[in-house]
Every structure is written in C-alpha cells, then in structure tokens.
Phi, psi and omega in degrees: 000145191281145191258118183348101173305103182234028181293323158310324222292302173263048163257120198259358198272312258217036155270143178278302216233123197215100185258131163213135199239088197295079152227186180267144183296155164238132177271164179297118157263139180333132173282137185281181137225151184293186167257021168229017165085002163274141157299144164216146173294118188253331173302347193301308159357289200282326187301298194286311147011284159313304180279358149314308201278324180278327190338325177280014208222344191293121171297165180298335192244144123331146171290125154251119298026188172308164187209116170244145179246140177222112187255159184223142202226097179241101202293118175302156180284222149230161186328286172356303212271350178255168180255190205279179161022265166270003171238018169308009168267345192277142165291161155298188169260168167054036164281134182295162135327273161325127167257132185233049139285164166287145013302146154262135211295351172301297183319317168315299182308322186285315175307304193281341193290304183333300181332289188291331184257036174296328206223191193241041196285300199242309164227163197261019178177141178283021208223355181271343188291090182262344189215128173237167183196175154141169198251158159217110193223195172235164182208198187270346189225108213297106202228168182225121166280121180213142182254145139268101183225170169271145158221136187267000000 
C-alpha cells in the first residue's frame, strides 16, 4: 500500500483551504459538568464565533476524503520583550521566538479543528481529521493561521 503524501500538509501556498484571522488563538477549554451529571461545551461561544468568521475562507465543496490540518499561532509579544524609553519600539536582545507558555498547542488545535467541524463546510465530520499539526510563537501582532488540505 502506498504511503500518504503528506508533503504538502504544511505548505500554506499549495492548502485547498488557507484560513487567516488577524485575532489572539483561543485554546479548547476542559468540558464541564453539571450537578445533574450533563456535559457541556464551555468554548462553544467563541468556538461559533470563530467558525462565522472563517465561513468566507470555505471551499464551494466540503473535503470528503482524509483531512490534514496545519496550524500557525501567533501570539502578541508582551511589554517585556521591548526596551524602555525612547526604543521602547525595539526588541530586547535574546527575546524568544517560541511561545512555550500556556496555552497549550494540542489545546489549540483542538479548539479550531471542534470549530472548523461545526458545519459541513470545509469538511463533513472531524473524525476525517487524520494528521493535525502547527506552531506557536510570537509576533507583533496576534494572528491564527489554518491550512486545509486532502491526503491522498
């Protein structure tokens, strides 16, 4: 049997679907319960929200086949990371890249793939989602990145 072509997964020029959102990531929060033992969704709020907003990024078709997702998470920088006064526009020196704070990146991911499978949109079921992947760091301005592809 032939081995998935997943060379693509993270190439946004060559994604069926290339959703980007100049907002801050929101990660998936723990599902609650009630004191009469119902579950509940506490992210769904932000969750629909979200998926209002990617709605103009939606192919004509929904993916019916495998479905890999690759996401890039970009995190505002924080004050710290700048200098004082009359360079307060300048990074320090030796400020990380990486954000290896909480959130964490699984929890992200999980919040947009729930998100993106609210509808029948981009794809018909979250259960087509065989490879998730993505990054998280900082930049100057907090944006959410999503890739969409078929794997073949």
């Amino acid at each position: 049997m032939p081995r998935p072509q997943l060379d693509n997964v993270m190439d946004d020029s060559k994604a069926r679907v290339m959703i980007t959102l100049p907002e801050k990531p929101q990660a998936l929060k723990r599902h609650r319960h009630t004191k009469h033992g119902h579950v509940y969704n506490p992210s769904i709020k932000e969750q629909k929200l979200f998926h209002n907003r990617s709605l103009k990024f939606s192919p004509p078709f929904p993916i019916e086949g495998s479905v890999a997702i690759f996401c890039w998470f970009t995190f505002e920088r924080p004050k710290i990371h700048y200098r004082t006064g009359k360079f307060s526009d300048q990074l320090k020196e030796n400020v990380p890249f990486w954000h290896i704070i909480k959130p964490d990146l699984s929890n992200l991911i999980k919040f947009y793939e729930d998100a993106l499978g609210l509808s029948d949109h981009f794809f018909l079921d979250d259960k087509q989602i065989c490879f998730a992947g993505g990054v998280k760091y900082y930049g100057s301005e907090p944006e959410v990145r999503i890739a969409i592809n078929e794997i073949r």
